[in-house]
PDB file as gemmi writes it, atoms N, CA and C in Angstrom:
CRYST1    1.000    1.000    1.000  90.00  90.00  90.00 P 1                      
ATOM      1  N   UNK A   1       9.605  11.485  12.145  1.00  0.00           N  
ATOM      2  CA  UNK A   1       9.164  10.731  10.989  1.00  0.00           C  
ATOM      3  C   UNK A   1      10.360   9.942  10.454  1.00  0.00           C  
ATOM      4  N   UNK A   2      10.189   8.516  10.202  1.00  0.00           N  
ATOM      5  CA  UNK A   2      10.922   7.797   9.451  1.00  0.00           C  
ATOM      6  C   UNK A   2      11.090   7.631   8.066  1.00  0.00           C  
ATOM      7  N   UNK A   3      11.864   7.551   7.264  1.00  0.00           N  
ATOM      8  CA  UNK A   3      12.017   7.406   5.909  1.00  0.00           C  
ATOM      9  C   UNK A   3      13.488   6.304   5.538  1.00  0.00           C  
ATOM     10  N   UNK A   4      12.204   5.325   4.827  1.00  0.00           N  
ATOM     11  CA  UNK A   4      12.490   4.067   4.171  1.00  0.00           C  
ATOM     12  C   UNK A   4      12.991   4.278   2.572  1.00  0.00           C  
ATOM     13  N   UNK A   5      13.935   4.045   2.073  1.00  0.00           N  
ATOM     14  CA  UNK A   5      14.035   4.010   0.861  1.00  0.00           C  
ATOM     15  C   UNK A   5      13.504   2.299   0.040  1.00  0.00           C  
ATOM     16  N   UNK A   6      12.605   2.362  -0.632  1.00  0.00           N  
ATOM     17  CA  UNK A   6      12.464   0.170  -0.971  1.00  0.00           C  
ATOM     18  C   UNK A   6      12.648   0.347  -2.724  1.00  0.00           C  
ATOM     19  N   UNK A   7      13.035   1.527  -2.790  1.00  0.00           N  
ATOM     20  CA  UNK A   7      13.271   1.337  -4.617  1.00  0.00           C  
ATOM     21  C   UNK A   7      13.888   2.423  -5.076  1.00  0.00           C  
ATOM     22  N   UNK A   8      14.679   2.423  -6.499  1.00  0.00           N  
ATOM     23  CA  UNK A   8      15.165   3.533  -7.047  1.00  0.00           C  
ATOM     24  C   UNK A   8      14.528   4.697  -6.956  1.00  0.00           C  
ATOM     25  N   UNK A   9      13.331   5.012  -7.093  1.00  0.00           N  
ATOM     26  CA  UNK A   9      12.249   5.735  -7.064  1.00  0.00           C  
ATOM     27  C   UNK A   9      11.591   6.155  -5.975  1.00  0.00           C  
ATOM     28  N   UNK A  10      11.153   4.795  -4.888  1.00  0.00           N  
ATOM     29  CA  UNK A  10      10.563   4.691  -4.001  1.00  0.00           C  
ATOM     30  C   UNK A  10      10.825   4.954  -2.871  1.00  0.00           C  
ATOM     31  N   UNK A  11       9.994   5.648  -1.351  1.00  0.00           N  
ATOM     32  CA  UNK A  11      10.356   5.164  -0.205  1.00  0.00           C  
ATOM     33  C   UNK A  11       8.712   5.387   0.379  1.00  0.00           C  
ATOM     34  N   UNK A  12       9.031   4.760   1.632  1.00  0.00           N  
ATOM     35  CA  UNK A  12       7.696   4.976   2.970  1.00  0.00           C  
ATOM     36  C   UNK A  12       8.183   5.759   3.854  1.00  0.00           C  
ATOM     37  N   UNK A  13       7.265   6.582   4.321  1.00  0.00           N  
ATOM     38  CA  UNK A  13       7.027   7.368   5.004  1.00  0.00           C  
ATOM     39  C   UNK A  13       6.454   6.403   6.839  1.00  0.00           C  
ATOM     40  N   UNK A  14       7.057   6.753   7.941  1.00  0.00           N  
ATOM     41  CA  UNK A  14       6.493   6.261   9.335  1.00  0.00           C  
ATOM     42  C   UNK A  14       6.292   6.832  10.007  1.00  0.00           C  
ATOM     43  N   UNK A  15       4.978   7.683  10.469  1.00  0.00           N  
ATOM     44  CA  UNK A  15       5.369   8.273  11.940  1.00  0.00           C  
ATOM     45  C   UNK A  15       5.510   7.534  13.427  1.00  0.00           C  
ATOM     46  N   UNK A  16       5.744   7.996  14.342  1.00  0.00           N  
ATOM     47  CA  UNK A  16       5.804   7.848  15.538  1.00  0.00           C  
ATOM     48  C   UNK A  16       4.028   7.001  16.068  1.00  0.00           C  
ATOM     49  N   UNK A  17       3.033   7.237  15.390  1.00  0.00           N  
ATOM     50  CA  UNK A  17       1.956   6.765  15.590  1.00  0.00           C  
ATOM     51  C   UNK A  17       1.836   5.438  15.024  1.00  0.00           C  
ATOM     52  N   UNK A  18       2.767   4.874  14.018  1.00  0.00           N  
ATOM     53  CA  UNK A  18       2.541   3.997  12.974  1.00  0.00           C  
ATOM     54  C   UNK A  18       1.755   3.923  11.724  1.00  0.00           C  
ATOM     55  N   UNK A  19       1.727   5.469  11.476  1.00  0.00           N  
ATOM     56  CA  UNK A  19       0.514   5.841  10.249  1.00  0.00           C  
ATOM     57  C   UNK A  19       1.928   5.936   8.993  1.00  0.00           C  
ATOM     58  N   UNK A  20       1.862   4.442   7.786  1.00  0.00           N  
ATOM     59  CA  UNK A  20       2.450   4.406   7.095  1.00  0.00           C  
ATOM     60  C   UNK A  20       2.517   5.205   5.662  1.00  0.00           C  
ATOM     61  N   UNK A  21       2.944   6.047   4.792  1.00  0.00           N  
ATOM     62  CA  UNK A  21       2.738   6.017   3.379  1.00  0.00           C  
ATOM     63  C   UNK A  21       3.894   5.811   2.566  1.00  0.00           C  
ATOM     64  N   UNK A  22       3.284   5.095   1.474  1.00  0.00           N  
ATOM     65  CA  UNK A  22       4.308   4.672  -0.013  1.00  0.00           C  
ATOM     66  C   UNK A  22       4.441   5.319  -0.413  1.00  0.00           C  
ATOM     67  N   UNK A  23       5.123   5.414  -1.155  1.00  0.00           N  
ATOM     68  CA  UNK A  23       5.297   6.704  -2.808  1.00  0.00           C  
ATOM     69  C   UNK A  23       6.433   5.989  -3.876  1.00  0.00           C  
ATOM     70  N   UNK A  24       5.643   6.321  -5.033  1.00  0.00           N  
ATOM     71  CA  UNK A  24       6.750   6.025  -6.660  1.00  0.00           C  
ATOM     72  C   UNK A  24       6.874   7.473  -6.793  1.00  0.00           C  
ATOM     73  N   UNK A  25       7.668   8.194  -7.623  1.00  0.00           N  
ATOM     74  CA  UNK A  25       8.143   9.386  -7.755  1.00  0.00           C  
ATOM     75  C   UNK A  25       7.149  10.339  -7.504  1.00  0.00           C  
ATOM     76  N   UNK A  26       7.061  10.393  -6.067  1.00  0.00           N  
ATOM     77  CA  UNK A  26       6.534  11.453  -5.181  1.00  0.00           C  
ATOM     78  C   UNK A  26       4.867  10.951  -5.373  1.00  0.00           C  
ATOM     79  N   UNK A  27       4.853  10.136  -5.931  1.00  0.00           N  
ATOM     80  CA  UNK A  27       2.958   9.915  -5.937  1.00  0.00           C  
ATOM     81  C   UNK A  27       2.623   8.593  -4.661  1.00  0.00           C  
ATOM     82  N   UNK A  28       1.615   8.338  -4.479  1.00  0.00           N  
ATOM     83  CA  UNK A  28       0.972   7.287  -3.867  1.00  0.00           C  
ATOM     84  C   UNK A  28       0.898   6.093  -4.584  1.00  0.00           C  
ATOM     85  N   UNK A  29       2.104   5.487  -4.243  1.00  0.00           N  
ATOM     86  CA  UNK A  29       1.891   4.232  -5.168  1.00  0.00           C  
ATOM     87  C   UNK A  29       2.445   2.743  -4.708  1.00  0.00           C  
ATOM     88  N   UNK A  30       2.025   1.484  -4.752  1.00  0.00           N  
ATOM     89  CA  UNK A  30       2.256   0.465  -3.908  1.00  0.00           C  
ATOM     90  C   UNK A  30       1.787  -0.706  -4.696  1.00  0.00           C  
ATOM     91  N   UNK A  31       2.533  -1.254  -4.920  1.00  0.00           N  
ATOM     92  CA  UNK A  31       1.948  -2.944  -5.855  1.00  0.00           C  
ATOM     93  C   UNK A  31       2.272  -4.500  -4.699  1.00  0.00           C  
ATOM     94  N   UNK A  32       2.527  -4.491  -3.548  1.00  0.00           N  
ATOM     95  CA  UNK A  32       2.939  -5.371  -3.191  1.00  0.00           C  
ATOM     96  C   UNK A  32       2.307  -5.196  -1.378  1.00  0.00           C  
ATOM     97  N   UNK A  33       0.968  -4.112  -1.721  1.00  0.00           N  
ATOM     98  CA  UNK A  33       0.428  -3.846  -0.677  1.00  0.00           C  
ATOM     99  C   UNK A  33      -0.370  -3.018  -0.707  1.00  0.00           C  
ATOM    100  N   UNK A  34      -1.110  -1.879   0.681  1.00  0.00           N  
ATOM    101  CA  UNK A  34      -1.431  -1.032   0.601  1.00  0.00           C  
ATOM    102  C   UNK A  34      -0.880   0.104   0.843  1.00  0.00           C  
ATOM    103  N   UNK A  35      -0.944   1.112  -0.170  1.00  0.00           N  
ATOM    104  CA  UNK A  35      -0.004   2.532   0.070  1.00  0.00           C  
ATOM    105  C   UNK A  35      -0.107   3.584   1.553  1.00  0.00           C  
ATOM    106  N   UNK A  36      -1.084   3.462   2.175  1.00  0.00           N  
ATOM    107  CA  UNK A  36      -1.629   4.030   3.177  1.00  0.00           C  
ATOM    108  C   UNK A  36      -1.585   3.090   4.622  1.00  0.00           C  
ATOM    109  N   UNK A  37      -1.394   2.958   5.033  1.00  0.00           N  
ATOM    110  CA  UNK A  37      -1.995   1.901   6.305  1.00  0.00           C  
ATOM    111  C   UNK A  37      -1.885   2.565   7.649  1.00  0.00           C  
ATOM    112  N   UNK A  38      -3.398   2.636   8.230  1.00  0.00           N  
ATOM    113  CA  UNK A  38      -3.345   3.425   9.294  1.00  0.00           C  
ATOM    114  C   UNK A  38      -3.111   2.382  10.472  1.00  0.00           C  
ATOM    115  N   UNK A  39      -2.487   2.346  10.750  1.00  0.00           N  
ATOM    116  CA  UNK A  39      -2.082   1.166  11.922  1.00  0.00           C  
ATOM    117  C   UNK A  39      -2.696   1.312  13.398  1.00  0.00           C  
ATOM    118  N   UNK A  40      -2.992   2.581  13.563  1.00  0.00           N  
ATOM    119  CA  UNK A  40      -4.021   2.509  15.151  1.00  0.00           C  
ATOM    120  C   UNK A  40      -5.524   2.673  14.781  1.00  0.00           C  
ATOM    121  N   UNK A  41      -5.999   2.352  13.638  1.00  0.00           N  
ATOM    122  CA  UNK A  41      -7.421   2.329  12.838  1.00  0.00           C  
ATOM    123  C   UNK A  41      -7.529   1.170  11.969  1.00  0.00           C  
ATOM    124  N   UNK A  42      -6.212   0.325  11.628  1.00  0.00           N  
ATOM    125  CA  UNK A  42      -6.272  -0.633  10.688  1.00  0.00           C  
ATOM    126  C   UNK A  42      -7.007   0.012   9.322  1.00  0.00           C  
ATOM    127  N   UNK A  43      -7.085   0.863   9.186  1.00  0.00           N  
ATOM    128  CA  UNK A  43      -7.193   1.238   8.028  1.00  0.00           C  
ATOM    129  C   UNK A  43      -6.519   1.177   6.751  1.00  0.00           C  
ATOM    130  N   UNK A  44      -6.765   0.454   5.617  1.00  0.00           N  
ATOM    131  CA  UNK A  44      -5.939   0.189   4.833  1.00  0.00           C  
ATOM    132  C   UNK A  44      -6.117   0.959   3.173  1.00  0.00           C  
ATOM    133  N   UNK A  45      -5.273   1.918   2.547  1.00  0.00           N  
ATOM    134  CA  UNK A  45      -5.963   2.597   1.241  1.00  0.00           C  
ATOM    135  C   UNK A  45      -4.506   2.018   0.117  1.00  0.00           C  
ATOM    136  N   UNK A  46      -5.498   1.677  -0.950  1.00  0.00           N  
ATOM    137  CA  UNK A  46      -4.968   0.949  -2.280  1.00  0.00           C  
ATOM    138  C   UNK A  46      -4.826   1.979  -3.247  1.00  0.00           C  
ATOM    139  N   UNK A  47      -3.275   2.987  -3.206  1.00  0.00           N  
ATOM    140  CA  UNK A  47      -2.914   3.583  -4.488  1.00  0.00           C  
ATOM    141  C   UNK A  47      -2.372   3.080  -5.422  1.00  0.00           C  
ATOM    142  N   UNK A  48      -2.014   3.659  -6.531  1.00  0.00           N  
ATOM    143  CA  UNK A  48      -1.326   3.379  -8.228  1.00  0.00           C  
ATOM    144  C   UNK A  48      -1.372   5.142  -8.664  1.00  0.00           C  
ATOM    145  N   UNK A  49      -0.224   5.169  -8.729  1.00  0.00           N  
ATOM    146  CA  UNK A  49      -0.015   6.685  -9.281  1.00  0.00           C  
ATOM    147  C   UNK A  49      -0.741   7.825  -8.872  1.00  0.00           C  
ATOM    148  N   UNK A  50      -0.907   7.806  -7.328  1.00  0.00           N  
ATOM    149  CA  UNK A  50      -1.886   8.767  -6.731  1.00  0.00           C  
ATOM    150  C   UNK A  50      -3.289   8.539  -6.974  1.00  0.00           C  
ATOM    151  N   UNK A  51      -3.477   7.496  -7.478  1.00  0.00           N  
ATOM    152  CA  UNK A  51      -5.217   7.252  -7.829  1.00  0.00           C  
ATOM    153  C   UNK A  51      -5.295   5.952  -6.790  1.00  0.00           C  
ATOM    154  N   UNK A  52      -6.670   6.851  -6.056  1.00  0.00           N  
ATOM    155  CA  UNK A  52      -6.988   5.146  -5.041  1.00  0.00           C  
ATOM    156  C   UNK A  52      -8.115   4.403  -5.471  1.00  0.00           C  
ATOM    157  N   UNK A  53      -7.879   3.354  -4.857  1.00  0.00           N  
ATOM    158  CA  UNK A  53      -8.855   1.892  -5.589  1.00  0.00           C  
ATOM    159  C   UNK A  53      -8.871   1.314  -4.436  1.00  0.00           C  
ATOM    160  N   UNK A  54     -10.319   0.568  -4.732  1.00  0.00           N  
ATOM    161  CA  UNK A  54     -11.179  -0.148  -3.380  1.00  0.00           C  
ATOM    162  C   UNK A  54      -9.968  -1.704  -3.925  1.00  0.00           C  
ATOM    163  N   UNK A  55     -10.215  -2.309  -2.980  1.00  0.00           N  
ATOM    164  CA  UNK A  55      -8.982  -3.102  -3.121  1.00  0.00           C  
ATOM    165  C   UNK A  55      -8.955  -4.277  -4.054  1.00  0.00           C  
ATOM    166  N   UNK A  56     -10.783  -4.521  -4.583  1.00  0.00           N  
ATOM    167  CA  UNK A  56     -10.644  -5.288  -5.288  1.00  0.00           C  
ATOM    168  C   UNK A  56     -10.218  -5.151  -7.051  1.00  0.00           C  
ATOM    169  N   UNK A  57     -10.527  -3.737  -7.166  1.00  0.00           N  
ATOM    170  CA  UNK A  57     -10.150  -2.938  -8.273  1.00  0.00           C  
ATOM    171  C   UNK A  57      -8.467  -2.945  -8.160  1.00  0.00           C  
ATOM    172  N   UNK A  58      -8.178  -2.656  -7.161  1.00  0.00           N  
ATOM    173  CA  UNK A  58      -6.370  -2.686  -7.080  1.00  0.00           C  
ATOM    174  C   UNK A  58      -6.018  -3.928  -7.330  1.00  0.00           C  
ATOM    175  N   UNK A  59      -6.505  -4.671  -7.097  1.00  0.00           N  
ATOM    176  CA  UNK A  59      -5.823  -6.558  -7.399  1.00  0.00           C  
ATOM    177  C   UNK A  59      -6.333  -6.668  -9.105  1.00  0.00           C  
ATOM    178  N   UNK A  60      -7.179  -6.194  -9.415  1.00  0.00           N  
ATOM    179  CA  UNK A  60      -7.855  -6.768 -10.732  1.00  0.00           C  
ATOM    180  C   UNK A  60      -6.733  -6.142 -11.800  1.00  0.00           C  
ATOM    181  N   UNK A  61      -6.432  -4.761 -11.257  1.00  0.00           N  
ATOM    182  CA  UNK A  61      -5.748  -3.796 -11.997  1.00  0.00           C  
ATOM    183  C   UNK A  61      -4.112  -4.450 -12.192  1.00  0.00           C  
ATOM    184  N   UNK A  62      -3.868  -5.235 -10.923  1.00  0.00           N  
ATOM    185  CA  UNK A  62      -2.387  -5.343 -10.824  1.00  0.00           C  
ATOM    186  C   UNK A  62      -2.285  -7.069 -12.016  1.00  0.00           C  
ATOM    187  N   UNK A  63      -3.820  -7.525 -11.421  1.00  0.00           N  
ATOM    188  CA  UNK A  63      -3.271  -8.590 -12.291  1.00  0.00           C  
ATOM    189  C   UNK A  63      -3.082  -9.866 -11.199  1.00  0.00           C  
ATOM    190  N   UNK A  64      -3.514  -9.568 -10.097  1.00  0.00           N  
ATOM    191  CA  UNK A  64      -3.235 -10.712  -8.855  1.00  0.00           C  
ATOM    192  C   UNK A  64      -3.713 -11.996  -9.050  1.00  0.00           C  
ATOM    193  N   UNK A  65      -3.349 -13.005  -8.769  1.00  0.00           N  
ATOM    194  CA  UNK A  65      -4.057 -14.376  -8.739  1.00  0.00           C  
ATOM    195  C   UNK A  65      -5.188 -14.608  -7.919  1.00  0.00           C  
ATOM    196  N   UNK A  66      -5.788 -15.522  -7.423  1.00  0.00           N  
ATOM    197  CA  UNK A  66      -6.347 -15.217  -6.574  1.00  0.00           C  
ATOM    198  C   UNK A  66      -5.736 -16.098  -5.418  1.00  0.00           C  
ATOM    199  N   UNK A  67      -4.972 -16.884  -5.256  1.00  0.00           N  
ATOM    200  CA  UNK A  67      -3.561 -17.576  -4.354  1.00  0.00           C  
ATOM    201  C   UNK A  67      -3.152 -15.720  -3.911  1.00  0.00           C  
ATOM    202  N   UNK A  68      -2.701 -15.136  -4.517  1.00  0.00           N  
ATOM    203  CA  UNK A  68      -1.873 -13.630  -4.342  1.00  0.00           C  
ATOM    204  C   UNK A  68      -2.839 -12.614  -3.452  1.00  0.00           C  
ATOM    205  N   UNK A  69      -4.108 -12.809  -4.209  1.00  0.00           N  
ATOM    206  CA  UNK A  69      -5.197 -12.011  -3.116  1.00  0.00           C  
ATOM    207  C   UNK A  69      -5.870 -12.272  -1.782  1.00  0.00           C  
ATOM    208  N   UNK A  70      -5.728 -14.002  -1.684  1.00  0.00           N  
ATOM    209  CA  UNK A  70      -5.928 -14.448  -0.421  1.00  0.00           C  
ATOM    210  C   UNK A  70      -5.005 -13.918   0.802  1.00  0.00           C  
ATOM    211  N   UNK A  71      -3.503 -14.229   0.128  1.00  0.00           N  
ATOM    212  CA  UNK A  71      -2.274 -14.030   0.543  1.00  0.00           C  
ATOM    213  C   UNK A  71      -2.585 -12.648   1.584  1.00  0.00           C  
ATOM    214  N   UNK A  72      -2.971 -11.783   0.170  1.00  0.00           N  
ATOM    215  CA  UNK A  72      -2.872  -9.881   0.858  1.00  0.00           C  
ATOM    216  C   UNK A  72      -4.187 -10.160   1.842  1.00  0.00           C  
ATOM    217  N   UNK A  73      -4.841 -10.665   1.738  1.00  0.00           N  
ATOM    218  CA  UNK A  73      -6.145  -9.992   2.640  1.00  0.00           C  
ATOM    219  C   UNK A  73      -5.767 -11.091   3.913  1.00  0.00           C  
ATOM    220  N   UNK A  74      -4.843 -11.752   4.058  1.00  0.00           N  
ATOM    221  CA  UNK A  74      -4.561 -12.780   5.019  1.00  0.00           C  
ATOM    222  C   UNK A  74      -3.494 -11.619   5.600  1.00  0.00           C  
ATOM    223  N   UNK A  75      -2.321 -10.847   5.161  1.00  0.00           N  
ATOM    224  CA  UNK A  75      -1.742 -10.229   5.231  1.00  0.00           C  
ATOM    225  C   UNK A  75      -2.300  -8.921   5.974  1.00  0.00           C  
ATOM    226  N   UNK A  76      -2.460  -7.956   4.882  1.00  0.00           N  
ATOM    227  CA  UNK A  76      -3.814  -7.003   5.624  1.00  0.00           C  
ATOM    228  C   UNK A  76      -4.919  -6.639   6.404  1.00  0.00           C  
ATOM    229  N   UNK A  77      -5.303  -7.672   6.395  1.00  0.00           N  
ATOM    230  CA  UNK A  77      -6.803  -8.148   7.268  1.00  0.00           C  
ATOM    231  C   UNK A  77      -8.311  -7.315   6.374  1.00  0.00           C  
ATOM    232  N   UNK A  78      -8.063  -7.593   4.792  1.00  0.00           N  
ATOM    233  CA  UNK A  78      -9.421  -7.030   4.392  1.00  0.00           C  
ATOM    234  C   UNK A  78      -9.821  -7.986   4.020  1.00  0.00           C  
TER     235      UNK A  78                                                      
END                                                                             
């Protein structure tokens, strides 16, 4: 398993499969993506403080534009 540090607080988690997770102080948390991403399922899950959200609830919540949400789902593939 790999470990990313991307903030004072923060790092991601990688395994060997490519199954990614975020975390803010030890919770599930990700503003500049999805916290989860299963990479051999493309599966993608939208946390904030260990609470998950369908993704359009995660953009509404963060406050995204909709230039910013095209962006992620061009990004992501949802």
């Amino acid at each position: 398993m790999k470990v990313k540090l991307y903030c004072k607080n923060g790092f991601a988690l990688t395994n060997k499969n490519g199954y990614e997770t975020w975390y803010i102080n030890h919770k599930l948390h990700r503003e500049d993506g999805p916290a989860i991403i299963y990479s051999k399922y493309g599966k993608k899950c939208w946390y904030l403080n260990n609470k998950e959200y369908s993704f359009e609830e995660w953009c509404k919540i963060l406050n995204k534009s909709d230039e910013e949400k095209n962006l992620l789902k061009l990004k992501y593939g949802n």
